[in-house]
N, CA, C and O of each residue as an XYZ file, in Angstrom:
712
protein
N      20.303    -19.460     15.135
C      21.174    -18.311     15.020
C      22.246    -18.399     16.090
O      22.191    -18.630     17.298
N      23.265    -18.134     15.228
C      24.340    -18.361     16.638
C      25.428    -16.977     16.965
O      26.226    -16.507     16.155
N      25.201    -16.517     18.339
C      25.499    -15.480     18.614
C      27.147    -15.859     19.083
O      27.505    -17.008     19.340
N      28.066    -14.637     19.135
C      29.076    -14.728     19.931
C      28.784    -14.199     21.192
O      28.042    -13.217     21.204
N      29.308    -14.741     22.527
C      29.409    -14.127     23.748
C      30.901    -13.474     24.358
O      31.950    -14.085     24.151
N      30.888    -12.464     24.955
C      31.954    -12.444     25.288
C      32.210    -12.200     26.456
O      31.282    -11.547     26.936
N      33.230    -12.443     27.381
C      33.343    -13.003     28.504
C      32.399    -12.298     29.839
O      32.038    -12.728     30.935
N      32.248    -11.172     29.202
C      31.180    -10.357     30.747
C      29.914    -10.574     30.260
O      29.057     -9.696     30.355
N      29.668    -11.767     29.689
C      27.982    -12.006     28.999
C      27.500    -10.884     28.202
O      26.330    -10.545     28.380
N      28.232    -10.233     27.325
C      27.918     -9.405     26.259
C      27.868     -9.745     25.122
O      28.160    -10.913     24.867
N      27.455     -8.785     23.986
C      27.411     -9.471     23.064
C      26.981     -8.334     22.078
O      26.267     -7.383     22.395
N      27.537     -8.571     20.782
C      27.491     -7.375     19.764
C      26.740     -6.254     19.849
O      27.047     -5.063     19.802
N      25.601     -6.875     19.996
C      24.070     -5.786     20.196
C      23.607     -5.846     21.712
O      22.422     -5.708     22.016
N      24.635     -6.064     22.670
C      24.581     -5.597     23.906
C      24.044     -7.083     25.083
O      24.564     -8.153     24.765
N      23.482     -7.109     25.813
C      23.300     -8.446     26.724
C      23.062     -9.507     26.125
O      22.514     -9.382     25.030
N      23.335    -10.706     26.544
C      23.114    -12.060     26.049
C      21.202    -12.073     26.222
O      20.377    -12.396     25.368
N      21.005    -11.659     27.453
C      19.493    -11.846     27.614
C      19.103    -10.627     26.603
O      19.264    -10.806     25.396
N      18.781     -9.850     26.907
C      18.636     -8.754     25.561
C      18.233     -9.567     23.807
O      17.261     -9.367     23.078
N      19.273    -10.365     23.638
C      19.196    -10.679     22.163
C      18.443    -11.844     22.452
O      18.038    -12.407     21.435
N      18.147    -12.350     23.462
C      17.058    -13.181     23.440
C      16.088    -12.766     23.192
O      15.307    -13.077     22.293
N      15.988    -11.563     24.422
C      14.302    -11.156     24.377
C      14.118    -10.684     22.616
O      13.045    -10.940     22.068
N      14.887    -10.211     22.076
C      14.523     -9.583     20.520
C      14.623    -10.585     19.764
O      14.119    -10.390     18.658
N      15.075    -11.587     19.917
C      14.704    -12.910     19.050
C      13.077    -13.463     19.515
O      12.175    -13.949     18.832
N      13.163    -13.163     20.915
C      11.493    -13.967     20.566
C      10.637    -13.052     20.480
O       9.465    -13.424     20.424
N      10.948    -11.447     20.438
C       9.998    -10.685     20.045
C       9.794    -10.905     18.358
O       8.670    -11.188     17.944
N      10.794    -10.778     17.530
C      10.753    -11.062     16.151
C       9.976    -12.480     16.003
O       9.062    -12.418     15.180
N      10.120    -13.563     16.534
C       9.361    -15.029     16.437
C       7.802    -15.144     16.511
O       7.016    -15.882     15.917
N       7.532    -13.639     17.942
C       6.380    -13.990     17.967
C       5.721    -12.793     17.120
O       4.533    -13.050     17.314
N       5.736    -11.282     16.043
C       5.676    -10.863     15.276
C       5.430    -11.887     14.171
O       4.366    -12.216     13.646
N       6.597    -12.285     13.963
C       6.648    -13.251     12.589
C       5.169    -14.220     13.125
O       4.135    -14.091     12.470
N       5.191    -14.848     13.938
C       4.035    -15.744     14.115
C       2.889    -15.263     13.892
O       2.163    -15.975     13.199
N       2.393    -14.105     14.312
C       1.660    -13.737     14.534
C       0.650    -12.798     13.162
O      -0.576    -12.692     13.151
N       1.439    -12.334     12.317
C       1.671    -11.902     10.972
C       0.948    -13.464     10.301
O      -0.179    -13.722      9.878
N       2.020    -14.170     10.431
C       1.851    -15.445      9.530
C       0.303    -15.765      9.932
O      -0.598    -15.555      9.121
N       0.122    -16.140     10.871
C      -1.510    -16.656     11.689
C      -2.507    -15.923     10.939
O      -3.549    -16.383     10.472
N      -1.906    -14.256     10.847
C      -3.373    -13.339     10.337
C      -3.547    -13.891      8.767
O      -4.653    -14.189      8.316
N      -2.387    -13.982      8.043
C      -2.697    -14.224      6.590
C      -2.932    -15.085      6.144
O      -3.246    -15.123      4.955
N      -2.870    -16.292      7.019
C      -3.238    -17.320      7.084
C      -5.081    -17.569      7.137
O      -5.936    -18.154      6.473
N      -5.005    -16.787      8.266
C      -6.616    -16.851      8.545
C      -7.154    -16.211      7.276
O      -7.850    -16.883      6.514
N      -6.815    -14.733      6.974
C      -7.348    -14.332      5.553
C      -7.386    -15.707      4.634
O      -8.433    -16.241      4.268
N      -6.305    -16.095      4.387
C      -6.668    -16.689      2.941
C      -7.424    -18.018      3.039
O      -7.859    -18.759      2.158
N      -7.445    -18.084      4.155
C      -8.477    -20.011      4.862
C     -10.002    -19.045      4.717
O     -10.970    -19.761      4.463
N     -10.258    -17.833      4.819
C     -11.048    -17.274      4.989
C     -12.024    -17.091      3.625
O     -13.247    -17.173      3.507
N     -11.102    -16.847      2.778
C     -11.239    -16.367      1.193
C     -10.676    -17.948     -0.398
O     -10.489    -17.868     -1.612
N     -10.623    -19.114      0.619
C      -9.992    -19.996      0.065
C     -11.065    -20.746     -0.784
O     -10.733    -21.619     -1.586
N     -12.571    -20.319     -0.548
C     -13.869    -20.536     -1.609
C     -14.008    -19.787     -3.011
O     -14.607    -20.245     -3.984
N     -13.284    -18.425     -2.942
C     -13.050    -17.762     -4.168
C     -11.860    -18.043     -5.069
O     -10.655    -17.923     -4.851
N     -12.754    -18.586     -6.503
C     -11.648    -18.999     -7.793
C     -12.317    -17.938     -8.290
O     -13.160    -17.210     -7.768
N     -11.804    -17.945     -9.434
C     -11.870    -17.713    -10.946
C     -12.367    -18.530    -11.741
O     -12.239    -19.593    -11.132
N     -13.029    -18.834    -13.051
C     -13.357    -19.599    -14.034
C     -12.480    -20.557    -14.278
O     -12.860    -21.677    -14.619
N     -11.092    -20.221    -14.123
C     -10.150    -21.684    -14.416
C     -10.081    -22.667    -13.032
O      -9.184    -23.504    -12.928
N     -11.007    -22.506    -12.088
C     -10.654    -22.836    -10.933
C      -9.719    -22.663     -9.930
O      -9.696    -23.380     -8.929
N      -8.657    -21.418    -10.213
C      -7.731    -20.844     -9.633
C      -8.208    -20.216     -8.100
O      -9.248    -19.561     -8.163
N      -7.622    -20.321     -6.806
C      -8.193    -19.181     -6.081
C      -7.924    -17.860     -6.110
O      -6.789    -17.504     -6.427
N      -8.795    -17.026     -5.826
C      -7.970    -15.625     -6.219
C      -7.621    -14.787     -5.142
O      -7.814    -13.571     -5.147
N      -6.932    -15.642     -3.899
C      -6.290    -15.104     -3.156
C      -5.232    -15.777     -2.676
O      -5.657    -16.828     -2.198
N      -4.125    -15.702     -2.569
C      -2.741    -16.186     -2.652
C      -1.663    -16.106     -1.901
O      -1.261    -14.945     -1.977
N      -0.654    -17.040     -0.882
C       0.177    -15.810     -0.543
C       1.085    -15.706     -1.743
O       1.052    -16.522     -2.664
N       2.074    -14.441     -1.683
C       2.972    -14.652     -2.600
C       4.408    -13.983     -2.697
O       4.893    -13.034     -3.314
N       5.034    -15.320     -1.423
C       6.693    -14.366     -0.831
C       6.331    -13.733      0.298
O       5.365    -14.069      0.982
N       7.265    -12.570      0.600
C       7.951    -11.811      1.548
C       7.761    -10.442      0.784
O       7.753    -10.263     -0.434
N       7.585     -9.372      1.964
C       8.145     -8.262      1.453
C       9.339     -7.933      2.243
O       9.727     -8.818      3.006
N       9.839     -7.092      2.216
C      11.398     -6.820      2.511
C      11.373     -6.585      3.791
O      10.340     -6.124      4.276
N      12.393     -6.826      4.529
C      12.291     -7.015      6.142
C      12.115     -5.272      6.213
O      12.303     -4.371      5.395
N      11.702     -5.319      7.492
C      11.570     -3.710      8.292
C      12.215     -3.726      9.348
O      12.305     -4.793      9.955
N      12.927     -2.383      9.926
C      12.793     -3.146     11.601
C      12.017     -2.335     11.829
O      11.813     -1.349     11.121
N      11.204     -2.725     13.299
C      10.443     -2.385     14.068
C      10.753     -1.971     15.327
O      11.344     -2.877     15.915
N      10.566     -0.672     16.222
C      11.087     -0.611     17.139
C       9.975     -0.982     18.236
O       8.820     -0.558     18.266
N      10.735     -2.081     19.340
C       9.487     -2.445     20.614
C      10.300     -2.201     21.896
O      11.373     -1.599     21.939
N       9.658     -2.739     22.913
C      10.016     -2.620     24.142
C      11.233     -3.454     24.170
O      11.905     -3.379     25.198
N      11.763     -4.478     22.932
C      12.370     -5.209     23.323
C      13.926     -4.426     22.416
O      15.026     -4.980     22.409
N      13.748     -3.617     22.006
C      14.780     -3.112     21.200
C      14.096     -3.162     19.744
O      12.958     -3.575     19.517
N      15.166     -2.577     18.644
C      15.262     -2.739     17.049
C      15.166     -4.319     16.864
O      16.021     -5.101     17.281
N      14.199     -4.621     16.292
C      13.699     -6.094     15.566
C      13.676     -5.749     13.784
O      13.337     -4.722     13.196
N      14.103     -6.853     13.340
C      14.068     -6.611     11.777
C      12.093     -7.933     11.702
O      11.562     -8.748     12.456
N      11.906     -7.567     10.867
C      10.459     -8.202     10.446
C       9.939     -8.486      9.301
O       9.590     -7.475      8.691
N       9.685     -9.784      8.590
C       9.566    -10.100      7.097
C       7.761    -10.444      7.059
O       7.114    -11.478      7.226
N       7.494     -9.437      6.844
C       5.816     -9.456      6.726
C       5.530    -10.570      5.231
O       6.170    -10.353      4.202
N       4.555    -11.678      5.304
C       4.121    -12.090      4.208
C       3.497    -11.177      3.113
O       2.970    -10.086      3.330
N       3.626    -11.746      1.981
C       2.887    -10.530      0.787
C       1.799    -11.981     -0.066
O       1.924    -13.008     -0.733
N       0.945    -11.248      0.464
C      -0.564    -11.809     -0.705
C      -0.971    -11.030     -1.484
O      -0.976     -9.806     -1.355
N      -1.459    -11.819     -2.611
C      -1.903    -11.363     -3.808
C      -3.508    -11.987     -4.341
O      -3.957    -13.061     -4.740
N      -4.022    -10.595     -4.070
C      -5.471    -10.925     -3.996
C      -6.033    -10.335     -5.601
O      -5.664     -9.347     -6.236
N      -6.886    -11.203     -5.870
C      -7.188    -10.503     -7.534
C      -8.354    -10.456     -7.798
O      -8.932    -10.502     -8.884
N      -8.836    -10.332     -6.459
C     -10.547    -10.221     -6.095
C     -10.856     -8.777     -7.053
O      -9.902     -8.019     -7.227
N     -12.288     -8.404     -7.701
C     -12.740     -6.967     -7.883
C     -13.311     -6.981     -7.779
O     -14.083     -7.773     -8.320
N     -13.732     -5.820     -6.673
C     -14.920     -5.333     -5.883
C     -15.643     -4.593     -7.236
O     -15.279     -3.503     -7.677
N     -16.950     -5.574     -7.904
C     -17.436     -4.804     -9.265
C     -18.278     -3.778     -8.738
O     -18.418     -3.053     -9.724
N     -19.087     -3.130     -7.580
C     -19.661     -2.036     -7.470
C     -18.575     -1.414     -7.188
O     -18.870     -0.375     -7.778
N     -17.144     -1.123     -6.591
C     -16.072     -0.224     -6.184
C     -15.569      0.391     -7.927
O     -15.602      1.490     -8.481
N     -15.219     -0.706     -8.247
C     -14.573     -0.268     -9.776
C     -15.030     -0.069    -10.809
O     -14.582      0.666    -11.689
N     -16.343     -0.947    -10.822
C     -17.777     -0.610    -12.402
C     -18.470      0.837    -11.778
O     -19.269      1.482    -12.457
N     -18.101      1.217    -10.534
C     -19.253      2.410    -10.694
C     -18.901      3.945    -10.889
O     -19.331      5.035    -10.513
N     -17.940      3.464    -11.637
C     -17.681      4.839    -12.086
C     -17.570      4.553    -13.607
O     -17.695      3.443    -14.123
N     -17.241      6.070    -14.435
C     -17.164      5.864    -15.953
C     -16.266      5.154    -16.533
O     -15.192      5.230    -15.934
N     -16.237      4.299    -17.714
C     -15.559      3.271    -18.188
C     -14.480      3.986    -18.907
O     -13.442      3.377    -19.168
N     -14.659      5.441    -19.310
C     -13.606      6.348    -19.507
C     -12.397      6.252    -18.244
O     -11.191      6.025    -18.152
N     -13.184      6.476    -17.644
C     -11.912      6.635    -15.701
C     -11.399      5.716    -15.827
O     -10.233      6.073    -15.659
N     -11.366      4.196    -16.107
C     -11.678      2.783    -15.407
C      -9.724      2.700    -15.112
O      -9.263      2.375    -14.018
N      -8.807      3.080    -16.380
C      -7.438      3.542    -16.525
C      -7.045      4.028    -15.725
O      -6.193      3.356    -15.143
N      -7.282      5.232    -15.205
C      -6.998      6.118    -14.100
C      -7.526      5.391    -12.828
O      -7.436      6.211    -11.914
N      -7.952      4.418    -12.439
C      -7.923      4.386    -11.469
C      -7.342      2.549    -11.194
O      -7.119      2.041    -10.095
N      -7.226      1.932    -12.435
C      -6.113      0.634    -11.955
C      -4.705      1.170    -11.835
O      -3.879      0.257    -11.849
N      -4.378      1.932    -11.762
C      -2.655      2.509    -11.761
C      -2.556      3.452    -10.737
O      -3.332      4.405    -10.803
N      -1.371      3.370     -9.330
C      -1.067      4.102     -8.724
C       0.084      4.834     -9.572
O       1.017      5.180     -8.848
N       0.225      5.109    -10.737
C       1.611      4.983    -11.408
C       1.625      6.625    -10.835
O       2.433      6.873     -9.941
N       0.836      7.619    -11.287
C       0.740      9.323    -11.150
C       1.216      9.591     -9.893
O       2.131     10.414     -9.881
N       0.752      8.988     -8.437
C       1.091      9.374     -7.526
C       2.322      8.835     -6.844
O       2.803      9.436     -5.883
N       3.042      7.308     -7.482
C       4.517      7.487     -6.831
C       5.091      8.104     -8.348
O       6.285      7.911     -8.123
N       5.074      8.551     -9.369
C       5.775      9.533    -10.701
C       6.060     10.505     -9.491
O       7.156     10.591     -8.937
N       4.978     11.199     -9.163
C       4.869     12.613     -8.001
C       5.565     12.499     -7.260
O       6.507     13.270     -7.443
N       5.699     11.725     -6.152
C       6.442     11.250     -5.285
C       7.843     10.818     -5.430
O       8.593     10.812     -4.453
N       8.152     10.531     -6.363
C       9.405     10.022     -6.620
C      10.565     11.009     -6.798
O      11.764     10.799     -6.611
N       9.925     12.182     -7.217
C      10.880     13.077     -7.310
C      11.021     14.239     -6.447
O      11.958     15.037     -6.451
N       9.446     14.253     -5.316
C      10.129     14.992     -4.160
C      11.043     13.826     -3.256
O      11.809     14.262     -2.397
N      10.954     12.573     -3.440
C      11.495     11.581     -2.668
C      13.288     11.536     -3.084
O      14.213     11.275     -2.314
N      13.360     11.899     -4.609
C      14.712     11.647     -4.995
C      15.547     13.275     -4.611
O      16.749     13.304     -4.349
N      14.552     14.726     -4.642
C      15.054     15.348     -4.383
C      15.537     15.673     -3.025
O      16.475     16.457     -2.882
N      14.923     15.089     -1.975
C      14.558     14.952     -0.747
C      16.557     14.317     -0.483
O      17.506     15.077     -0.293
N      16.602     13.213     -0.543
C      17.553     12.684     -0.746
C      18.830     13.174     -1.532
O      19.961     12.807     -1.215
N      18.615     13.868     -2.382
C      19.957     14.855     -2.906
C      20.403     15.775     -1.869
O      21.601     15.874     -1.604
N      19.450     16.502     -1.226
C      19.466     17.496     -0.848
C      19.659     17.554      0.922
O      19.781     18.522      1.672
N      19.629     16.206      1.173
C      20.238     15.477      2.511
C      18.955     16.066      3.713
O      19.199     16.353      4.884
N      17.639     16.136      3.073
C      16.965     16.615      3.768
C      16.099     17.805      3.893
O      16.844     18.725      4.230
N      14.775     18.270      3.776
C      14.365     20.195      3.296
C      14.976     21.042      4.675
O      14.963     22.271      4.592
N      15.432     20.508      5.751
C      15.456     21.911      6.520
C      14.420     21.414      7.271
O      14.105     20.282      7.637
N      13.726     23.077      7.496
C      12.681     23.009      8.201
C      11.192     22.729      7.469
O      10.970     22.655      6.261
N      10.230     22.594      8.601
C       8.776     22.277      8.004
C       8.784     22.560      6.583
O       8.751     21.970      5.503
N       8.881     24.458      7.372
C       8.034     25.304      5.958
C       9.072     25.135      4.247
O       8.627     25.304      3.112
N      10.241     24.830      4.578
C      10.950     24.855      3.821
C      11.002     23.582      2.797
O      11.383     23.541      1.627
N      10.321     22.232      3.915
C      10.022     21.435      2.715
C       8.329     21.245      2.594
O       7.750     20.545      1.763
N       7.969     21.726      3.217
C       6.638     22.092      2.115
C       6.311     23.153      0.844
O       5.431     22.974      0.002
N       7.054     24.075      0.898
C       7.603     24.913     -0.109
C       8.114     24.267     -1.222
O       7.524     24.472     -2.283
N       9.707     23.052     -1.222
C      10.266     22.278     -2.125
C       8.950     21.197     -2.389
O       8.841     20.862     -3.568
N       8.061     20.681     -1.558
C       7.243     19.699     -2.111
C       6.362     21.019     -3.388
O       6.815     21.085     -4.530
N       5.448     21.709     -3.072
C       4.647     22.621     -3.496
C       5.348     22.671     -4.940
O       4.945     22.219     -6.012
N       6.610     23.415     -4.603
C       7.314     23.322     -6.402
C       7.971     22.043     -7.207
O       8.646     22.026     -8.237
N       7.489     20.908     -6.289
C       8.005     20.004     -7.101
C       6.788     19.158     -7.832
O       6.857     18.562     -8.906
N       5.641     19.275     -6.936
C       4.400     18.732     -7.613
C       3.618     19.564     -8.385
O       2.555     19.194     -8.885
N       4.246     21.043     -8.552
C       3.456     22.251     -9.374
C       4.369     22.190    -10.947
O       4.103     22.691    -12.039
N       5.268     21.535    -10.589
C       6.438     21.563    -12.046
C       6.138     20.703    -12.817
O       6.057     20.761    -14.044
N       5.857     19.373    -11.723
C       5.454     17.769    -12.223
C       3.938     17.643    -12.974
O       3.434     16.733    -13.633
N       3.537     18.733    -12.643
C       1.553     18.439    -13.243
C       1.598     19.030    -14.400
O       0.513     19.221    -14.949
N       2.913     19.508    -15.133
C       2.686     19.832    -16.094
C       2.839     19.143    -16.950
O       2.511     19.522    -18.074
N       3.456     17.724    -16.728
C       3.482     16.886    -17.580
C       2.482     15.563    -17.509
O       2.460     14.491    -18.113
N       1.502     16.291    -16.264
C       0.766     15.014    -16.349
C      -0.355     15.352    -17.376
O      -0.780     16.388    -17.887
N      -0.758     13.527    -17.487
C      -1.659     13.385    -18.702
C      -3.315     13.512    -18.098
O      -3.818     13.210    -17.016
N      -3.890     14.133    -19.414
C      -5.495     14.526    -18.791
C      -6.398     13.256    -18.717
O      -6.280     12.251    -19.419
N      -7.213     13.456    -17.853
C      -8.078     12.553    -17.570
C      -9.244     12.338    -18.621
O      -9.833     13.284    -19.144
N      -9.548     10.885    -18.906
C     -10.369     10.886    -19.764
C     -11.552     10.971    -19.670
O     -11.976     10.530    -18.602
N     -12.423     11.427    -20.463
C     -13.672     11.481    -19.704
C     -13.857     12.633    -19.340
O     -15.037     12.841    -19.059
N     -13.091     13.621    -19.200
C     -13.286     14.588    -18.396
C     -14.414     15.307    -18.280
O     -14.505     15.904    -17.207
N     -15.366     15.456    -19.087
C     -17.047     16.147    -19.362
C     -18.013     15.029    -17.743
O     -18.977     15.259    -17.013
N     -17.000     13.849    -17.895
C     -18.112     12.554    -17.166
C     -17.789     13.395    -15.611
O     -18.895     13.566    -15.099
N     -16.920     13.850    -14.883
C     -16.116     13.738    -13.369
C     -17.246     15.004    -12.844
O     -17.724     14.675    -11.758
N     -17.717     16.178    -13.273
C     -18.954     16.362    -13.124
C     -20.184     15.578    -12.240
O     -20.797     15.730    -11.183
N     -20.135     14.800    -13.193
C     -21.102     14.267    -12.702
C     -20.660     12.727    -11.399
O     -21.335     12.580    -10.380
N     -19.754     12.009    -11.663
C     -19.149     11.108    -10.172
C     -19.208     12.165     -9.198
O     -19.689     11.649     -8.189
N     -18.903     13.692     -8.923
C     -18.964     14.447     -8.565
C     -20.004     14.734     -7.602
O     -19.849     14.996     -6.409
N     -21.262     14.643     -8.365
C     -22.630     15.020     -7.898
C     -23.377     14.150     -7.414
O     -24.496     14.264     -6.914
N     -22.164     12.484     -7.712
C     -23.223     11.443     -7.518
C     -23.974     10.524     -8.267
O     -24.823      9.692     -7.946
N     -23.404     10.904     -9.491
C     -24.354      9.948    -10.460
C     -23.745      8.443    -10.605
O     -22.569      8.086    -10.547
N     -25.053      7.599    -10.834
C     -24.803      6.049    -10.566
C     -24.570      5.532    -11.836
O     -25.352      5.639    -12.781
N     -23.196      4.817    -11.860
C     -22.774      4.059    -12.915
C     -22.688      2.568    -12.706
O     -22.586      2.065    -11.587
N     -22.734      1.875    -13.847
C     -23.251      0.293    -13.749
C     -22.411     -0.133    -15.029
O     -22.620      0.207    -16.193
N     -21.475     -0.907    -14.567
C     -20.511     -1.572    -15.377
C     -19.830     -0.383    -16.152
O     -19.034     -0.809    -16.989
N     -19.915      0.879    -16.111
C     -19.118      1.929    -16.726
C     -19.914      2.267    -17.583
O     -19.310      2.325    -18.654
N     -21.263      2.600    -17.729
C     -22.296      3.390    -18.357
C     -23.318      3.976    -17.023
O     -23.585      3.340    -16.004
N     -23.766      5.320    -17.362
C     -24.307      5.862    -16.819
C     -26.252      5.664    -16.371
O     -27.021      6.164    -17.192
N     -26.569      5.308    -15.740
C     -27.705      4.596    -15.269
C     -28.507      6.112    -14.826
O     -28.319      6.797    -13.821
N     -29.578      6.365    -16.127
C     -30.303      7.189    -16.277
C     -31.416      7.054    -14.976
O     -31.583      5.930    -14.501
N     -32.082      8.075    -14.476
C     -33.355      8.178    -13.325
C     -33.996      7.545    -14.082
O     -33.757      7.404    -15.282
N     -34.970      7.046    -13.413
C     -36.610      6.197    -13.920
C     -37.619      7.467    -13.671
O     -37.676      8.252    -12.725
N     -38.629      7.343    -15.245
C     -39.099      8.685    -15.361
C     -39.829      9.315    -14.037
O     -39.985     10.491    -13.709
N     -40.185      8.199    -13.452
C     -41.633      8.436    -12.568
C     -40.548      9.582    -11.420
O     -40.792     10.697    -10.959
N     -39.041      8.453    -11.249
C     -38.766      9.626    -10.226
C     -37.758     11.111    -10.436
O     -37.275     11.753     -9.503
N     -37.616     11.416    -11.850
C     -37.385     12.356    -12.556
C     -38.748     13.554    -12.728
O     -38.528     14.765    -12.697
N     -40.045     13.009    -12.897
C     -41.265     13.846    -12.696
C     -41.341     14.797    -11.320
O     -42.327     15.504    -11.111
């Protein structure tokens, strides 16, 4: 990266040493990021799939951030992995009705999206109470178009605790029902 200097050792974003130190703060972030996902996937690099695929991956960048440190505003390109592991007691143990409702975050950024877009029209709620008020009527307007859950007779019972196995309900054994 090549910086301009200018004659009193300055420089766009302020000291020549300065944009050092935030270059090797970003280097050693970035390093350090890279090392962890690294270790994950050396970690998880025994799990395929049936085609012999592994099912943990990196895959790209997500979009830089900056980060604020001791060293100033750093921008930061975190790796993105793609893991396609399923935890079958996390996701089989509930009803095979649910199983929909719960591979999709789609309901909660739908929700979000439009106190987020109104948020942004509106250059901001004000105060606290004022945008918890605009959230309140924007997710009380929005649930009216959301869709019902299936199953709904089953949530009762996930409720109370009952044990499901591959998405059927796993009846007591009589002895401990007596």
């Amino acid at each position: 990266m090549l910086t301009v200097v200018n004659v009193d050792g300055s420089t766009r974003d302020g000291s020549l040493l300065d944009e050092i130190v935030r270059e090797g703060a970003r280097r050693m972030l970035a390093a350090a990021l890279e090392a962890e996902v690294n270790s994950y996937i050396a970690e998880l690099a025994h799990e395929k799939d049936e085609n012999g695929r592994r099912l943990v991956v990196r895959n790209g960048y997500h979009q830089p951030r900056k980060v604020t440190t001791a060293a100033g505003v750093i921008d930061v390109k975190a790796l993105r992995v793609n893991d396609k592991r399923v935890d079958e007691l996390a996701f089989y143990g509930y009803p095979a009705e649910h199983w929909i409702h719960l591979r999709t975050t789609n309901p909660i950024e739908s929700t979000f999206a439009t106190v987020r877009l109104r948020t942004k029209v509106t250059k901001g709620a004000g105060s606290r109470a004022a945008a918890l008020a605009m959230v309140f009527k924007l997710v009380e307007s929005a649930q009216a178009r959301w869709r019902a859950v299936n199953g709904a007779h089953l949530v009762p019972l996930v409720r109370a605790g009952a044990r499901f196995e591959r998405g059927q309900l796993v009846e007591r054994p009589k002895a401990v029902a007596a």
